[in-house]
N, C-alpha and C positions, 0 to 999 in steps of 0.2 A: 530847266526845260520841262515842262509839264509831261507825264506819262499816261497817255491815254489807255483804258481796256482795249486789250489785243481782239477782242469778240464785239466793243463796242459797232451798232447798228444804228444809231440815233445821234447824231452832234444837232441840238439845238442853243443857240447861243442870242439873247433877246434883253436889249434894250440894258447893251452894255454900252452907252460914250466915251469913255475911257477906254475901252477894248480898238489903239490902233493896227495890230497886227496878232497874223494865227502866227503860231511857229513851224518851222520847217516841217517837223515830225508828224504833223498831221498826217502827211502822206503813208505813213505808215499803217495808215487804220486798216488794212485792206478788207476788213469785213462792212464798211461803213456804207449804208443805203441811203440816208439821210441825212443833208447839212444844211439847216437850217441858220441864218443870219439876219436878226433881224433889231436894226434900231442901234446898230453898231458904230464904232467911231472910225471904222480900217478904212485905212488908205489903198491899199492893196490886197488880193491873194497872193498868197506863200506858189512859186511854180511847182511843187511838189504835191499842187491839187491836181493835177492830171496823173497821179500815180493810187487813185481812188478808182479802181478799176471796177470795183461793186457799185458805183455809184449810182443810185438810181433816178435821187432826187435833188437837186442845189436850186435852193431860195434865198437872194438877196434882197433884200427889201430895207427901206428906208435908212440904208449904211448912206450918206448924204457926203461924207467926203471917199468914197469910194471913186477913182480916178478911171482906172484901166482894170481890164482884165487880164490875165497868165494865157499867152499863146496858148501853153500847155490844157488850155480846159479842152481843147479840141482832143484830149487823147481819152476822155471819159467816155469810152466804148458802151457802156452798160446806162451812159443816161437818158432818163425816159422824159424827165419834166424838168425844167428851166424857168424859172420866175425873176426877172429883175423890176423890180417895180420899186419906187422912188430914191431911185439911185439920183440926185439931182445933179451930181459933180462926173457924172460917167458921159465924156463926150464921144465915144467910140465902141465898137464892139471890137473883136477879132476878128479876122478872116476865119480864123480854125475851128469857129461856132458853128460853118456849117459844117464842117466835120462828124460831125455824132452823129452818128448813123443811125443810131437806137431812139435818137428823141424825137415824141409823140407830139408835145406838147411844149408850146414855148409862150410866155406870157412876157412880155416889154411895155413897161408901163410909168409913166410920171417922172422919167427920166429928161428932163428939163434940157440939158445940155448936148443930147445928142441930134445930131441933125440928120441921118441918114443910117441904114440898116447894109449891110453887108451884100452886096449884088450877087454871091454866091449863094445867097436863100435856097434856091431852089433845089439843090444839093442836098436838102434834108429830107431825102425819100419818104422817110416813112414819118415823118409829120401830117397829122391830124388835127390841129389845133392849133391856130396862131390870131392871137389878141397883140396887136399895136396899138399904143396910144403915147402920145407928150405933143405937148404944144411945141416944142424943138426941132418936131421933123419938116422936112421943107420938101420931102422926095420921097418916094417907096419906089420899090425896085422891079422893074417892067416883070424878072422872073418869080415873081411871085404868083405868078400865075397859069407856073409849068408844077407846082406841086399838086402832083396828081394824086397822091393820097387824103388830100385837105378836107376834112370834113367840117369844119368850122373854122369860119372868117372871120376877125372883129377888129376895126378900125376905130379908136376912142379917144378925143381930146385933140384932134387934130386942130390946133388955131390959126397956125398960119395960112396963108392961100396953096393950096395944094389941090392937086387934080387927082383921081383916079385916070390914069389916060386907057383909051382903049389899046393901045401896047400891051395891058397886063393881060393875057390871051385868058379871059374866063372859061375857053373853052376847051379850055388844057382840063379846070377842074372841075373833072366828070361824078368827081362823089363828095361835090360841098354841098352837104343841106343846111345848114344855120350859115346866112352872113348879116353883120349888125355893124353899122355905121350911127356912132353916137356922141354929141357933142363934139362934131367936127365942124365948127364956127369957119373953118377956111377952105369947105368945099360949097363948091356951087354947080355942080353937074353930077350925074353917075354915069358911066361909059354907057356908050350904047350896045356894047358886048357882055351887059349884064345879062342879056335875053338868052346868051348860049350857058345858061347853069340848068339843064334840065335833069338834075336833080336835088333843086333846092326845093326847103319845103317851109323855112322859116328867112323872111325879109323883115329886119326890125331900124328903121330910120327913127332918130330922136335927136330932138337938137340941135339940126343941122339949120342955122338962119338965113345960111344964105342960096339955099338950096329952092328953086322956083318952080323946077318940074322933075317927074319923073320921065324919062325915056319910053316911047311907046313901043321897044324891042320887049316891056316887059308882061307882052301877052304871051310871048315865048316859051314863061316859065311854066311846064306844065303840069309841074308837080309841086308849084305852090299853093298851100293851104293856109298860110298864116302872115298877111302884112302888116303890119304898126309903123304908119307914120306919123310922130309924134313932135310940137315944138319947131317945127318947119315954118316959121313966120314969113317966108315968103313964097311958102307955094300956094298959088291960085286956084290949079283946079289938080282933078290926076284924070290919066290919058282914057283916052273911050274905049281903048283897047283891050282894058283890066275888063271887061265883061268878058274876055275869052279867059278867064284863068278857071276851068272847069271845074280845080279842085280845091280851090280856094274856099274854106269853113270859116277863116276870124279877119275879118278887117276891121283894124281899130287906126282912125283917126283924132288926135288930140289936139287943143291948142295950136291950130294951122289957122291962125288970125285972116289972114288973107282970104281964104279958101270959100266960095261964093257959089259952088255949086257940084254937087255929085255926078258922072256921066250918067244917061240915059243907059246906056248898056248895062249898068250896074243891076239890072232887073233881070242880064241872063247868067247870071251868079248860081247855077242850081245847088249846086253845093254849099252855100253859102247860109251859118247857123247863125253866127255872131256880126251884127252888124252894130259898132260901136264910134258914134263923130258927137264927141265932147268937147268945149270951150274952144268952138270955131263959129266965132260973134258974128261974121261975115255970114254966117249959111242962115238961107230964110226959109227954103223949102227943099224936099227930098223929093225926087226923080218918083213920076207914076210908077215906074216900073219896079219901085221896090215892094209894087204890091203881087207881083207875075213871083214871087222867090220862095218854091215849093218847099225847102228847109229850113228858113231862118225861124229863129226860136227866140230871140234878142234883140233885141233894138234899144239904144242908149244913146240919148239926144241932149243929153244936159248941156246946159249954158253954152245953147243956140239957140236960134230967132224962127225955130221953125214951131208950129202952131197948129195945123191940119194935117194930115195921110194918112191914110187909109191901109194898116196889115191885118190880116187875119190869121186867127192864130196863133201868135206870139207874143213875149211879155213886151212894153214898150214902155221905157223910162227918158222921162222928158224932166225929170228935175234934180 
């Protein structure tokens, strides 16, 4: 049986195949902050990783026959950060993940096999951070949107058909400024209860295909500053509504093939420095009213059909 340093603070273990199992004794690290896993061959954790009471950080990543997880990770009091990303053989979590009381930060990523996330989510008080992504999930869990602590949202690789349904109450979360929805090929709507995040400050959509509009609840947000819609091949236009986003400084649209024309409102943008709509073939002309826009500084029009308008002022890139 291997004997670990009693002071040991770091287990990193990396792009071991052969490596199927820890040994019991791990548990024994009790100084251990760090347990790094990555590119492993293990079937399992040892239950004696919930006896890692320092723990602060556990990253599994691309261990691809990793099955299940030790009920017992729910006893890791001191964990802050949580990373499973390309676990492809892990079709479950535990209930006892939402246990950790201490974790900030939970990243779930490229795990293939799993189809749904734990409906106890919201249980993780003091979470701050939560990135979803696998093309596996078929559902997200209506409580995710009672964590009130949430400051960052990120939904990533979503391919099946899946909704955000307006059940996920957005307006539980009163202190999310970053949410990103990317290469979610299986959504085609955003809730109309997006409009209740009034303190979001960053909206980043990419790759979403089959996504046609945006929801005109989201003049609501009134502390956004930053949209990027990006890769949206079927959105047509965005809502007339987005001229009330007062604090709005960067809109960048990219690659929204469809996308045939700017709202008129777009001219009562005051705040608005960065105006960026590249390789959207469909667009032939920009709204008069993006000459009324007392702060824009930018303008970036490459590989579109537009040809005249009139800014003053500002740099303007058209190729």
């Amino acid at each position: 049986m291997p004997q670990y340093p009693s002071a040991l603070h770091t287990l990193h273990i990396s792009m071991c195949p052969t490596l199927t199992e820890l040994p019991e004794s791990i548990g024994e690290l009790a100084a251990l902050e760090t347990l790094c896993l990555l590119g492993c061959g293990l079937t399992a954790l040892p239950d004696s990783i919930g006896q890692l009471t320092a723990l602060r950080r556990l990253a599994l990543e691309d261990c691809m026959a990793l099955t299940a997880l030790p009920d017992s990770i729910g006893q890791l009091t001191a964990l802050q950060t949580l990373t499973i990303d390309g676990c492809t053989a892990l079709t479950a979590l535990p209930d006892s993940i939402c246990e950790l009381a201490a974790l900030t930060e939970l990243t779930i990523d490229a795990c293939w096999g799993l189809t749904a996330l734990p409906d106890g989510i919201h249980q993780l008080a003091a979470l701050k951070s939560l990135s979803v992504g696998g093309k596996g999930l078929t559902v997200l869990p209506d409580s995710i949107g009672q964590l009130a602590a949430l400051e960052t949202l990120g939904f990533y690789g979503l391919q099946r058909r899946i909704a955000l349904p307006n059940s996920i109450r957005f307006g539980q979360l009163a202190a999310l400024e970053e949410f990103f929805v990317r290469g979610c090929g299986g959504l085609d709507a955003l809730p109309y209860s997006i409009g209740q995040l009034t303190a979001l400050k960053t909206l980043d959509i990419m790759n979403c295909r089959r996504l046609t509009e945006l929801p005109d609840s989201i003049c609501q947000l009134t502390a956004l500053e930053t949209l990027i819609v990006c890769g949206c091949q079927g959105l047509t236009a965005l809502p007339d509504s987005i001229g009330q986003l007062a604090a709005l400084r960067n809109l960048v649209v990219r690659k929204c093939e469809a996308l045939t024309a700017l709202p008129e409102s777009i001219g009562q943008l005051a705040a608005l420095r960065k105006l960026e709509v590249r390789n959207c073939d469909a667009l032939t002309a920009l709204p008069a009213s993006i000459g009324q826009l007392p702060a824009l500084q930018h303008i970036n029009i490459a590989g579109t059909r537009c040809t005249s308008f009139s800014v003053h002022g500002c740099l303007v890139v058209c190729q």
